[in-house]
Each structure stands twice: as C-alpha cells, then as structure tokens.
GUBA-406739 format. One line per 8 residues: for each residue x, y, z of C-alpha. Coordinates in steps of 0.02 Angstrom, whole numbers, plus 50000, padded with zeros to 5 digits. Example, Ala and Ser with C-alpha at 12.3 -4.5 7.8 and 13.67 -1.06 7.14 Angstrom:
BEGIN
50615:49775:50390 | 50684:49947:50357
***
This chain:
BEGIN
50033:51653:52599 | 49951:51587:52446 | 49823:51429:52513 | 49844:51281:52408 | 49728:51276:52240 | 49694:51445:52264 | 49576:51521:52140 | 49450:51669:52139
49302:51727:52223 | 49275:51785:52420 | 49432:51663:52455 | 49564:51785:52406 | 49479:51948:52482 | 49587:51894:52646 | 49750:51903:52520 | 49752:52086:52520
49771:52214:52373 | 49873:52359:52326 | 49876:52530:52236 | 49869:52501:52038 | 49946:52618:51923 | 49765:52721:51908 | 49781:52775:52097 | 49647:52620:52149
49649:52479:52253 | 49663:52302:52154 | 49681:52269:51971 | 49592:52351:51844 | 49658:52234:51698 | 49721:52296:51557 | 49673:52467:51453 | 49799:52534:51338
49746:52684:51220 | 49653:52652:51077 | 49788:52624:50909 | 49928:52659:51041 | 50038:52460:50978 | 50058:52342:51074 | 50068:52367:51279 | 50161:52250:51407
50096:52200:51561 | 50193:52128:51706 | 50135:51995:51817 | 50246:51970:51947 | 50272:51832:52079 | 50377:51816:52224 | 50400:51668:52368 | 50444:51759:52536
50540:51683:52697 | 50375:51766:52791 | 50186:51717:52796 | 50137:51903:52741 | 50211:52082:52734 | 50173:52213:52874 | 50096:52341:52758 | 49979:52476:52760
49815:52440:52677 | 49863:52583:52542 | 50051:52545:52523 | 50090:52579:52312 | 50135:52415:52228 | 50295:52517:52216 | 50329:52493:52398 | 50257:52320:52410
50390:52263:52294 | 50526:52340:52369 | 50472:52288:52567 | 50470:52107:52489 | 50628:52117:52399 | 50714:52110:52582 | 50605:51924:52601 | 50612:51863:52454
50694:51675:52405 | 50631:51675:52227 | 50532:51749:52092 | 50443:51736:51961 | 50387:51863:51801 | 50262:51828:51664 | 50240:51983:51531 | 50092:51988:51442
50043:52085:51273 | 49901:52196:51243 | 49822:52291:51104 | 49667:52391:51078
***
C-alpha cells in the first residue's frame, strides 16, 4: 500500500523493490545504447484488492506482475521515451 503523499527518501525503503531488467534490485533509470533511436520505457501501476503481495525479496518484476494480475482492480501505464 502506497501511504498518502508519498514521495522519496527512507519513506519508501519499507515499499519493497524488485529485479530490474540488469539482474539488480530497484531501478536503475534509463540507459539505452549510445545512437541506438529512441527507447520506451514502461511505468506501470496497478491498485490491488490486498495491502501487499506475498513475495520473495528477489521475485523478477516478471513474476511480480503476474502474482498481482490475480489482485488487481485497475491499472495504470505511462510510457516514456528515451534517447542517448
């Protein structure tokens, strides 16, 4: 559960993290390849009928999303653009 006016710091260490695409935990932000266009990142959002997942604390963000899927009531996706 997200507390209200959430923001950043040592109040969302409690919120838990997954495994990024890089094979680390959290996000690394985003790093396309030098003159490799334009890259698309996907933020995504969902509101679950629980307060949190069971999960393990190195669960892929593959399996996150598809152990929520089964709990979630709505969603929300915001792409962004990248390029280096």
């Amino acid at each position: 559960m997200l507390p209200e006016a959430i923001g950043h710091g040592p109040k969302t260490e409690r919120l838990g993290k997954g495994v990024n695409d890089f094979g680390e935990l959290g996000y690394g932000g985003p790093s396309p390849p030098k003159g490799h266009g334009t890259h698309h990142y996907h933020f995504k959002l969902a509101a679950l009928d629980v307060d949190e997942l069971s999960r393990s604390p190195s669960m892929p963000v593959v399996d996150i999303l598809s152990a929520a899927k089964k709990r979630t009531i709505g969603q929300a996706e915001l792409v962004g653009t990248y390029v280096r």
